[in-house]
C-alpha atoms as one frame of an Amber mdcrd trajectory, in Angstrom:
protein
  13.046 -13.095  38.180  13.606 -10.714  35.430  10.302  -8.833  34.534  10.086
  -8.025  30.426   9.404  -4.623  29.126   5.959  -4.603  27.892   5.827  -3.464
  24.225   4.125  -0.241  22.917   0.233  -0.780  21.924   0.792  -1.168  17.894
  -1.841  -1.211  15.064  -1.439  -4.603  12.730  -3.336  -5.283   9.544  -3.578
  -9.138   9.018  -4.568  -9.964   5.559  -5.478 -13.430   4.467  -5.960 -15.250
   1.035  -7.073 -18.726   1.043 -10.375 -19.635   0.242 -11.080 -22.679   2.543
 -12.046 -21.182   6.345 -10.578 -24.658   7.629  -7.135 -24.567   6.108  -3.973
 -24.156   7.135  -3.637 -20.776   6.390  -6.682 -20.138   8.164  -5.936 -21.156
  11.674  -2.619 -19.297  11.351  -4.403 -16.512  10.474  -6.219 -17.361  13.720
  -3.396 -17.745  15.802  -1.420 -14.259  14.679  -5.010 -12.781  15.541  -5.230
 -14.132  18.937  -1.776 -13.512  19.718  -0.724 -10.247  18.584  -3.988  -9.360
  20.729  -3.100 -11.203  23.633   0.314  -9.047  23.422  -1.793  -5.755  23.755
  -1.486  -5.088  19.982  -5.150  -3.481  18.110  -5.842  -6.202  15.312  -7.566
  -5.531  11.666  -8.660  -8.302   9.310  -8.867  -8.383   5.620  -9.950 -12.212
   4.956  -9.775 -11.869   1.126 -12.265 -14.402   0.892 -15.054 -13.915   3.076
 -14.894 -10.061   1.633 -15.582 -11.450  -2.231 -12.439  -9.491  -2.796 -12.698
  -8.789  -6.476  -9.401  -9.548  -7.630  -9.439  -7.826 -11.056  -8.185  -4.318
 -11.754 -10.890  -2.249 -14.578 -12.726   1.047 -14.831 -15.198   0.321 -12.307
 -12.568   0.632  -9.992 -12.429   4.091 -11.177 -16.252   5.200 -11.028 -15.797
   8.396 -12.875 -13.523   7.216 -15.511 -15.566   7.951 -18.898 -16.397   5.184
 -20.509 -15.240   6.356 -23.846 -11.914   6.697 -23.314  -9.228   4.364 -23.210
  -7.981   3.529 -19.871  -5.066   4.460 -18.126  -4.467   2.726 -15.200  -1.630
   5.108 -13.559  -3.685   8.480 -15.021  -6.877   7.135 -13.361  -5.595   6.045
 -10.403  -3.606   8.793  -9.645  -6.706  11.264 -10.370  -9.384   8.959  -8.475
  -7.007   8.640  -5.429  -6.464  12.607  -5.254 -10.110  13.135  -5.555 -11.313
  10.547  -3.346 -13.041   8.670  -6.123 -11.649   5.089  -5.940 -14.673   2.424
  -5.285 -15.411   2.051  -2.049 -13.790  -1.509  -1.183 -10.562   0.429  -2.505
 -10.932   3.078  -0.318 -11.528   0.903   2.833  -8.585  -1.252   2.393  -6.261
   2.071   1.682  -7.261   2.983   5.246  -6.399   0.077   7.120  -3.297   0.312
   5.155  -2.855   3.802   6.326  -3.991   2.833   9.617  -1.349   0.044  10.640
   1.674   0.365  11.992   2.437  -3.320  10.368   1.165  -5.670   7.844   1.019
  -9.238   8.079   0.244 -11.556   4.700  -1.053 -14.680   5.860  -1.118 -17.092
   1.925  -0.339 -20.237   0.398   2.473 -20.496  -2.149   0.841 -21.261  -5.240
   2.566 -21.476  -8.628   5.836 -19.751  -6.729   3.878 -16.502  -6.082   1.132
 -14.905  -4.230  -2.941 -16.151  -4.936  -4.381 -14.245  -7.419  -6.801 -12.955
  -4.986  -3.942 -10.887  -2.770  -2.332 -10.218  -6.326  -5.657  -8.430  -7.324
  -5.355  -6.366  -3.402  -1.895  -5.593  -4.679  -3.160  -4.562  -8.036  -6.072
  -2.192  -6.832  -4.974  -1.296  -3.345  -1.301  -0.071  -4.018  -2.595   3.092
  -6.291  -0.800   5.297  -8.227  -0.627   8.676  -6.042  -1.313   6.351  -2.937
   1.200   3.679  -2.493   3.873   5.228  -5.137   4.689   7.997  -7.080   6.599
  11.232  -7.973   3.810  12.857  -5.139   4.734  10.096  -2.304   7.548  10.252
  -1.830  10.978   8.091  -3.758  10.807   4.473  -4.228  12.870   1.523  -2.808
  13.057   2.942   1.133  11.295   6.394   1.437   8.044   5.557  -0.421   4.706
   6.263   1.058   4.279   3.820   3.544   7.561   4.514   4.880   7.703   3.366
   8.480   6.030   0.688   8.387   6.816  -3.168   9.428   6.149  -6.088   7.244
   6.087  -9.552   7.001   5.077 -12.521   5.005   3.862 -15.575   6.597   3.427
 -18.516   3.908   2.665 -22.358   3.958   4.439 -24.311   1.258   3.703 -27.788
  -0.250   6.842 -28.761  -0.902   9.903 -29.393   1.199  12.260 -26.914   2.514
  15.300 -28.696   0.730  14.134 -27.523  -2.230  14.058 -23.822  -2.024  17.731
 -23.770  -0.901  20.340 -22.018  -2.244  20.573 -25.502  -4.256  17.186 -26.581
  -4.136  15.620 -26.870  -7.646  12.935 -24.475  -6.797  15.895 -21.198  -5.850
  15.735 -19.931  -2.782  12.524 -18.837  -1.127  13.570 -15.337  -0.605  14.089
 -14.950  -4.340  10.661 -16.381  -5.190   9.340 -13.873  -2.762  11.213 -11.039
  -4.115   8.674  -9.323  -6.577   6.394  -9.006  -2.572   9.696  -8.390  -0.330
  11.506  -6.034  -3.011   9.023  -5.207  -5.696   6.158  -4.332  -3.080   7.007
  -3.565   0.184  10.256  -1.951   0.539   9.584   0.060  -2.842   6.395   1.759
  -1.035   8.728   2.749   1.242   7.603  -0.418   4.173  10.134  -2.084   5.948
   9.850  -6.284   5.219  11.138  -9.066   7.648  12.833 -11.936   7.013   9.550
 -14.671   5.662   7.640 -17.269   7.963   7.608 -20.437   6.196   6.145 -23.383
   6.883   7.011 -26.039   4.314   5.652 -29.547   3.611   2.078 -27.661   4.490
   0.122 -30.625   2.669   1.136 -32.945   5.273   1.880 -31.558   8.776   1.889
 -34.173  11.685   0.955 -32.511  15.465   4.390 -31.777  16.191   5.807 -29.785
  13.465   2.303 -27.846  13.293   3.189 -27.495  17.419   6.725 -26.515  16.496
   5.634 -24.247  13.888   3.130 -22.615  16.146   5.834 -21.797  18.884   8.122
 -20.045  15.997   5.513 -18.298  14.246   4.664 -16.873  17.808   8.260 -15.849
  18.239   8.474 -13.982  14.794   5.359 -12.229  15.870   6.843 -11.290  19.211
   9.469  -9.781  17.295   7.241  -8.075  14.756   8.648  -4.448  15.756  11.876
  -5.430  17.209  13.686  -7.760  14.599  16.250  -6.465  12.270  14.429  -5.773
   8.595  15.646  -7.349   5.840  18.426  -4.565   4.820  17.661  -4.350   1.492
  19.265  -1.131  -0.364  18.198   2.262  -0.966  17.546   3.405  -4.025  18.807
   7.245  -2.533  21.833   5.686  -0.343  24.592   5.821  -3.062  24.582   2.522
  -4.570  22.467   3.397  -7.406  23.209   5.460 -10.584  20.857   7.891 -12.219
  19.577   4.440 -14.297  18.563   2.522 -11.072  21.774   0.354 -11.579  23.588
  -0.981  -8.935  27.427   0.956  -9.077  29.885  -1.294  -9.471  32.270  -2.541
  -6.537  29.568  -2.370  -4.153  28.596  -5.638  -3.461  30.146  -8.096  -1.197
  32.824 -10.530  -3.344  30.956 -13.760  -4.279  27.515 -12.064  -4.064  25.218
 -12.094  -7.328  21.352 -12.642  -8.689  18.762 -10.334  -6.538  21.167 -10.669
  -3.295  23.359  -8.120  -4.982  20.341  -5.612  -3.442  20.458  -6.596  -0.366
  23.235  -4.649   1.910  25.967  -7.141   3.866  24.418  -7.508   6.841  26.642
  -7.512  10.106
C-alpha cells in the first residue's frame, strides 16, 4: 500500500457571509472547518454575521480623521494603517489576513456578486497602505499579500447551464472576476479555480453528498493545485497604460480571458 506524504501544517482563514446559521453556506463553512483541521491545518473564522460585521466604509473607520474635513478614503487609510489607527474590528481582521497562509470565502451568489456584507470586509479590510499601494509592493501578482493561496467557494441558485460559456448568465469565472482578478491576484494572492455548487435552492442528499466529496477534494488540494494563471502586470504583457500588448493572446481568445495566460 502506498503511504501519502502528509502535508505541511498551514494557517487558513475561512470567512463566511450568510446570515442564516442553518444554511447552506453554513454547513459548508462547517465542513471546510472540520476538514482542513482534520488534515492538520490551524483554522481561523470570520463568520461575517455572528461578528455584526459593519459592512459600510466612513470616518469612524478612521478614529482620528477630523471631522471637519472632507474625507479621503485612500489619504486616511493609508495614514491610519501606517499609524496603527484603523478601528479595532479593522485591525483584527488585517491580522488574520496577515496571519494565513490561505483564504477561503465561503458566500452565496447574490445579484451575480459577493453579499454586501463580505463587500463591506473587502471595502474596509483591503486598506490603502495595507492590501495595495505604491508602499506594498506592484499590483496584479507581487502585491502585498503575495504568497498567498485563495479560493472562492460559492452556492448558486440557478443551474450550472446557465453560467456557461453560452449560458445567459456568462460564465461564472467572469462574474467572479472583479474577486478572482480585481481582489485577489491584484494584492498580490494567488486564486484557484471557484467551488460551485449550483441549483443551491434545491439540493437532494446526493448531489449535497457529491458536492461534499468534491469540495473536500478542492480543499485537499488547497496548496497543491495549479492557480488560476492569470497575468502579471510586470511579466511583459502589459504597456506603461496597463494594456494588454498586442499579439499576446492565444488566437480566438477575447473578453477578461485575454488576462489569463494559456495554460498548458
Amino acid at each position: 500500500m502506498t503511504e501519502t506524504t502528509p502535508q505541511p501544517r498551514k494557517k487558513i482563514l475561512v470567512v463566511s457571509a450568510h446570515p442564516e446559521p442553518r444554511s447552506l453556506n453554513a454547513v459548508l463553512t462547517t465542513f471546510a472547518v472540520e476538514h482542513l483541521r482534520a488534515a492538520g491545518h490551524e483554522v481561523r473564522v470570520s463568520d461575517l454575521h455572528a461578528m455584526k460585521w459593519k459592512a459600510a466604509l466612513d470616518a469612524d473607520d478612521v478614529p482620528d480623521h477630523p471631522a471637519d474635513q472632507r474625507l479621503h478614503v485612500l489619504a486616511a487609510h493609508e495614514r491610519a494603517t501606517s499609524a496603527g489607527r484603523l478601528s479595532p474590528d479593522i485591525a483584527a481582521e488585517q491580522e488574520k489576513v496577515l496571519w494565513s497562509d490561505a483564504v477561503v470565502l465561503q458566500f452565496p451568489l447574490w445579484w451575480f456578486s459577493v453579499p454586501a456584507i463580505l463587500k463591506g470586509w473587502f471595502d474596509r479590510v483591503f486598506t490603502y497602505g495595507f492590501a495595495h499601494g505604491p508602499a506594498v509592493g506592484p499590483p496584479y501578482g507581487e502585491g502585498a499579500l503575495a504568497g498567498r493561496r485563495a479560493l472562492l467557494s460559492v452556492t448558486v441558485g440557478a443551474r450550472e447551464p446557465g453560467f456557461s460559456d453560452r449560458g445567459i448568465h456568462g460564465r461564472l469565472a467572469d462574474v467572479l472576476h472583479p474577486v478572482q482578478h480585481g481582489l485577489f491576484w491584484f494584492t498580490g494572492m494567488a486564486p484557484l479555480e471557484p467551488f460551485a455548487v449550483y441549483g443551491s435552492n434545491d439540493l437532494p442528499a446526493e448531489r449535497f453528498a457529491a458536492a461534499k466529496r468534491e469540495y473536500g477534494r478542492r480543499l485537499d488540494g488547497l496548496f497543491t493545485d495549479e492557480p488560476v494563471p492569470f497575468r502579471s502586470l510586470v511579466g511583459g504583457d502589459y504597456d506603461h497604460d496597463m494594456r494588454l500588448l498586442p499579439g499576446v493572446e492565444a488566437p480566438g481568445v477575447n473578453g477578461l480571458e485575454l488576462h489569463v495566460r494559456p495554460r498548458g
